[in-house]
N, C-alpha and C positions, 0 to 999 in steps of 0.2 A: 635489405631493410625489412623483407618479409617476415623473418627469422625473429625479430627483435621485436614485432608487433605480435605473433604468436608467440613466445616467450610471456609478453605483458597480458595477454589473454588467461593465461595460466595463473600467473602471480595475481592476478585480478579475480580469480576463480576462488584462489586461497585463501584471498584475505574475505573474500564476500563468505565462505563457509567459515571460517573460524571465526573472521568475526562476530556473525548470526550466533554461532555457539557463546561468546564472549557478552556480547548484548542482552541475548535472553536469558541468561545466567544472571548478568547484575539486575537488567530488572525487576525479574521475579523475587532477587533477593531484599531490594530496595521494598518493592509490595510488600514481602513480610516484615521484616522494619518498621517501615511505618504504620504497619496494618492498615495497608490500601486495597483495594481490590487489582488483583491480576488486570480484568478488564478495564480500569481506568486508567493503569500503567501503560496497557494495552492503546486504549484510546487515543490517549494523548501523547507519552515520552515516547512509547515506542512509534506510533501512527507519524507523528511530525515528523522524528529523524529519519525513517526508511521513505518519506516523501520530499526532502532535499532535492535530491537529483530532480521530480516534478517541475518543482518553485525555480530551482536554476536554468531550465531549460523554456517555460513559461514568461517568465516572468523578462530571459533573454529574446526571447522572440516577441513579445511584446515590446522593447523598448528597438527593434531592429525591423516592425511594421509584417515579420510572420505572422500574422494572427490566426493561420490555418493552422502552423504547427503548436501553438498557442492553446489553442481549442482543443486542436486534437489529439494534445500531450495527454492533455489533462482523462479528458472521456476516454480514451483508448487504454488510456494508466487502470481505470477504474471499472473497467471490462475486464482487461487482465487480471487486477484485482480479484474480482469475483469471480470470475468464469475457469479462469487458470489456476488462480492461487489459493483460492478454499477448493477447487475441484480437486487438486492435486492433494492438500492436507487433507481433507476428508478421503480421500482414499487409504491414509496412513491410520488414522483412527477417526472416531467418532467424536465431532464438534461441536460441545454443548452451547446454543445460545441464552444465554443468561433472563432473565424477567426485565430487568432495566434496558437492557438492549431492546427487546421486544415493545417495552412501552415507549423509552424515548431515542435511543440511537438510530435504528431502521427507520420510524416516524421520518426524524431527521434527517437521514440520508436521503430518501423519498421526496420530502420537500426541498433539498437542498436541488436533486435533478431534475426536480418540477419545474422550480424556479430558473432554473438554467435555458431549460426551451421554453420558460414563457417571455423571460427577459429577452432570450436572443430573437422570437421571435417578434418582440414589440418594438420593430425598428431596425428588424434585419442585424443589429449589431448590438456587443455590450460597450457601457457608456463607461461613463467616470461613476455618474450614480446608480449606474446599476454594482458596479465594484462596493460603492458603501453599503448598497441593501445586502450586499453579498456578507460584508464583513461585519455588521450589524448583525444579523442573524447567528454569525458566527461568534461573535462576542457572547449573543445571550444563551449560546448553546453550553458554551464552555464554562459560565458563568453555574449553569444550573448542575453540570461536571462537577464541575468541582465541588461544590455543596456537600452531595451527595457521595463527594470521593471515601470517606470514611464510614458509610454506610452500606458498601458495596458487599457484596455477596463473597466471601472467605471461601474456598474449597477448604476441605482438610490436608493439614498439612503433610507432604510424602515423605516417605521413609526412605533417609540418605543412603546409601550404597558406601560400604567402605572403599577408599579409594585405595590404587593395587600398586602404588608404585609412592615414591618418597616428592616427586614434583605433585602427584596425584593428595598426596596429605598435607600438603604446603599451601596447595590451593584450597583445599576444604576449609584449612586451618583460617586462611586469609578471608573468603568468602564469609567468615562471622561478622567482620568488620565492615560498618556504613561506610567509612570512605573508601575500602577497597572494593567495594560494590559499584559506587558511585563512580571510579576511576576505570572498572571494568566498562560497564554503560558508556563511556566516555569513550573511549578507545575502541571496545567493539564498533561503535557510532563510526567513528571512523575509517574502522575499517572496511565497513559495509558500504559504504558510499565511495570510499577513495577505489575498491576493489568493484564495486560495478561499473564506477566512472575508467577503469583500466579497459574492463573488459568490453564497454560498449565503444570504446573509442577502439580498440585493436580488432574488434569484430565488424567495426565498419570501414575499416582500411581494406581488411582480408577480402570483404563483400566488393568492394570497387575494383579492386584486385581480380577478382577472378569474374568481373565485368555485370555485375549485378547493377537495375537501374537506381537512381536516388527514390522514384515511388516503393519499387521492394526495400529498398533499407529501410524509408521512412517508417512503413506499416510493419515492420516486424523487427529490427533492431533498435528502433528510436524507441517505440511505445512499450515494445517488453524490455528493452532494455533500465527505464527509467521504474520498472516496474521491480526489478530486479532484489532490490533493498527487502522491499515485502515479500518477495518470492523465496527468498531464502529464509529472511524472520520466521515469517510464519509456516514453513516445512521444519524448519530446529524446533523452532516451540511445539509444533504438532508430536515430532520427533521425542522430544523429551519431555510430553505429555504434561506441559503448560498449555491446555486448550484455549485460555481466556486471552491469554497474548495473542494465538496464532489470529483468532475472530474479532479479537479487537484491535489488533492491529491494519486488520482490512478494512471493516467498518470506520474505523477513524480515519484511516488515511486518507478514505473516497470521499465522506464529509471535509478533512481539509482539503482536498485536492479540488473540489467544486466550492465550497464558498471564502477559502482564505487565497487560495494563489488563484482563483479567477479574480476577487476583490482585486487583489493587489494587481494581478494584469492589466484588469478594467481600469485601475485607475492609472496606470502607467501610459496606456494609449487603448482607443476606441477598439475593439476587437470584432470582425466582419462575422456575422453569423448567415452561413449559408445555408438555406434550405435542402439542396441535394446533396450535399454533403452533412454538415454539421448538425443538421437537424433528425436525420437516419441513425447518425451514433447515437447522439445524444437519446434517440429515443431506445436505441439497444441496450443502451446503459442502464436506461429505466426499466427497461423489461426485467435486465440480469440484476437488481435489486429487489423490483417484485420478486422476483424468482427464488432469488434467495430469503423472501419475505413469508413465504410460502410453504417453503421448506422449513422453515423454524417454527412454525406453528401445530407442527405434525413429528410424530416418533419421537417424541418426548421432548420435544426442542432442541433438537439433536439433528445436525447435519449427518448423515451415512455415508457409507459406498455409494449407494446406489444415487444423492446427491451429488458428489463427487461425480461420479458417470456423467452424470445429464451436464452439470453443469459444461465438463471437459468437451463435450458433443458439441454443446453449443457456442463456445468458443472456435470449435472448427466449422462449424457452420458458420459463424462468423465471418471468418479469413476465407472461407471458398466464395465467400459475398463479393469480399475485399478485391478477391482477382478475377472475379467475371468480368469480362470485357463488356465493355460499355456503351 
């Protein structure tokens, strides 16, 4: 049976890279369509679908009384997020963060991980109403999104590449069209999630398998795994120099990942917040948001290499934390 889970590892591999290819393609094309911005395509369509896997795995472990792997989905997702997944795209190119990002997305994400260790810590746990403040806040974010979705910051448009083969001219050809855009976005969607959902399930058979403990799976298969969606969006998009997807797809994902699927946790069942644990991540998370707060304010609001570096650093700093013995 070994054989058959490594197989599905692979097939899991394919569909998560071509679909990232498929995904970032319709979105970008739907943003110019509508004349939306990259970055709010980014925010929202692309942010929600590559945070599925989160909400599924969240949102099950809250109604099954894990509230450690609950918590720790989410904050671990959104470390990797930053620390991994823009360190890795900023090493591929340079990541512009946008003016609207800088006045209200980052703000937000900031208050969103504020709010998280100050609710968890008022009561040691999250409630039902700490779930509405959560979703509350999240409503008025998305509210003020959208508003401003048609006012967003346009890059210039890039100049196509003639495609070099006859399947290559079929797809340029089709790509003019909104529902074929719209039906790509759909399908790539699926693929990205059905293919990380392959490969985290066949990477944690292999892991038992060759006698790995449930704590090492947990911290490094469950939490980058679920991250996976975003890890591959945002390196294609970086890849094919849609910078606004690859940054706004992180940024939005970490804002829903802390106030729409903790909301929805919290109000599923009570969720234990632990000081020696949950409250360390939770404040790493803060830091690797600062951090990245920091970094956009400087080199022209441009993520670099040498961001990309720090951040990947600290990501391994991170994990030598995780395995100190205790």
């Amino acid at each position: 049976m070994l054989w058959v889970w490594i197989v599905l590892i692979i097939v899991g591999l394919a569909l998560l890279v071509k679909g990232a290819d498929f995904f970032v393609d319709g979105a970008a094309g739907i943003a110019g369509k509508c004349r939306v911005s990259p970055l709010v395509i980014g925010l929202t369509v692309v942010a929600f679908g590559t945070s599925m896997p989160e909400l599924a795995v969240s949102a099950t472990s809250a109604a099954t009384g894990a509230a450690d792997l609950s918590i720790g989905n989410v904050v671990g997702s959104n470390i990797a997020n930053i620390l991994l997944i823009l360190g890795i795209s900023a090493l591929i190119c340079a990541l512009p963060v946008r003016r609207s990002s800088l006045v209200m997305d980052l703000p937000v994400l900031l208050l969103a991980t504020v709010l998280l260790i100050g609710l968890g810590l008022w009561g040691n746990a999250l409630e039902w109403w700490d779930g509405l403040i959560f979703l509350a806040v999240f409503a008025v974010y998305m509210v003020f999104l959208l508003r401003g979705a048609r006012k967003g910051e346009m890059p210039p448009p890039e100049e196509e590449r003639p495609p070099k083969s006859r399947i290559g001219t079929w797809y340029a050809e089709r790509r003019r069209h909104t529902w074929f855009l719209a039906v790509l976005t759909l399908v790539g969607l699926g693929m990205v999630v059905g293919g990380g959902t392959l490969l985290v399930e066949g990477a944690e058979y292999v892991a038992r398998a060759a006698g790995m403990s449930e704590r090492v799976i947990g911290l490094t298969i469950v939490a980058v795994g679920t991250s996976l969606p975003e890890l591959v969006t945002s390196v294609v998009a970086a890849a094919k120099k849609q910078t606004d997807i690859a940054v706004g797809n992180i940024i939005g994902s970490n804002i829903f990942n802390l106030l729409f699927i903790m909301g929805v946790s919290a109000l599923i069942a009570p969720l234990e917040f632990r000081l020696e644990d949950n409250l360390i991540d939770a404040l790493v998370a803060l830091a690797a948001a600062l951090l990245l707060c920091l970094f956009s304010l400087f080199n022209g609001h441009r993520l670099h290499r040498a961001a990309g570096i720090v951040f990947l650093l600290g990501y391994a700093a991170y994990y030598v934390y995780l395995f100190l013995p205790a």
